[in-house]
C-alpha positions, 0 to 999 in steps of 0.5 A: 651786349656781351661780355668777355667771360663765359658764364659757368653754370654747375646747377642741374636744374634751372630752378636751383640755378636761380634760387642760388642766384637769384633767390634775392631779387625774386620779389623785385623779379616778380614784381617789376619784371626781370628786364630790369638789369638783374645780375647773370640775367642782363647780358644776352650772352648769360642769358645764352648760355643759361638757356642753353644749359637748361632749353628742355626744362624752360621749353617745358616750363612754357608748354606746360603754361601755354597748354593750361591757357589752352594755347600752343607754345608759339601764340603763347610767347607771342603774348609776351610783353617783350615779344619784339625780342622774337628776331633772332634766336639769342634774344629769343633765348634771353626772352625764354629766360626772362620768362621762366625768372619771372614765373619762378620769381612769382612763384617764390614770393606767392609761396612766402606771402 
C-alpha cells in the first residue's frame, strides 16, 4: 500500500529521525512490535523511503546485532519474526526499518525503566 505524498525526511540520522517521530510510541513499539500501524512506519512506501535515507546506518545496526549473536547479517534477518517479508526489496526495506524501530524502541524504554 502506498500513498500520494513523498515522505520528507530532514534528520541526519535514524535515530533522531525516530526520536522526533516516534519518541511517543516507543513502549508501545517496544512491546507489541512496530508492525502495528505506527504513524510514518505503516505504508511501505514511508518505510522506503526512510530506509533508503538512512540504508548504511540501519545496514550497521543489524551487522553490528548479528556479529555480537556470532552470526552473519543474512541468517540473522532470516530469523526474523516477519521474515516472509524477504520477496522483494520494498518489504525487505519496510522489515529493516521495522526492525531498527523496534531496537531503538527497546533501547529508549530499558533507558528509562
Amino acid at each position: 500500500m502506498s500513498r500520494s505524498h513523498k515522505l520528507i525526511i530532514r534528520a541526519k540520522t535514524f535515530r533522531a529521525w525516530f526520536e522526533h517521530n516516534l519518541k511517543d510510541s516507543a513502549r508501545d513499539i517496544a512491546n507489541h512490535g512496530a508492525d502495528g500501524g505506527f504513524p510514518y512506519i505503516t505504508y511501505t512506501s514511508d518505510t522506503v523511503a526512510v530506509f533508503d535515507r538512512f540504508a548504511d546506518e540501519l545496514w550497521e545496526m543489524m551487522a553490528d546485532e548479528a556479529e555480537s549473536m556470532g552470526e552473519n547479517v543474512g541468517t540473522f534477518i532470516g530469523q526474523f519474526r516477519r521474515a516472509d517479508m524477504l520477496a522483494t526489496v520494498d518489504t525487505f526495506k519496510n522489515l529493516v526499518v521495522w526492525y531498527a524501530c523496534e531496537r531503538v524502541s527497546r533501547e529508549m524504554t530499558e533507558k528509562d525503566d
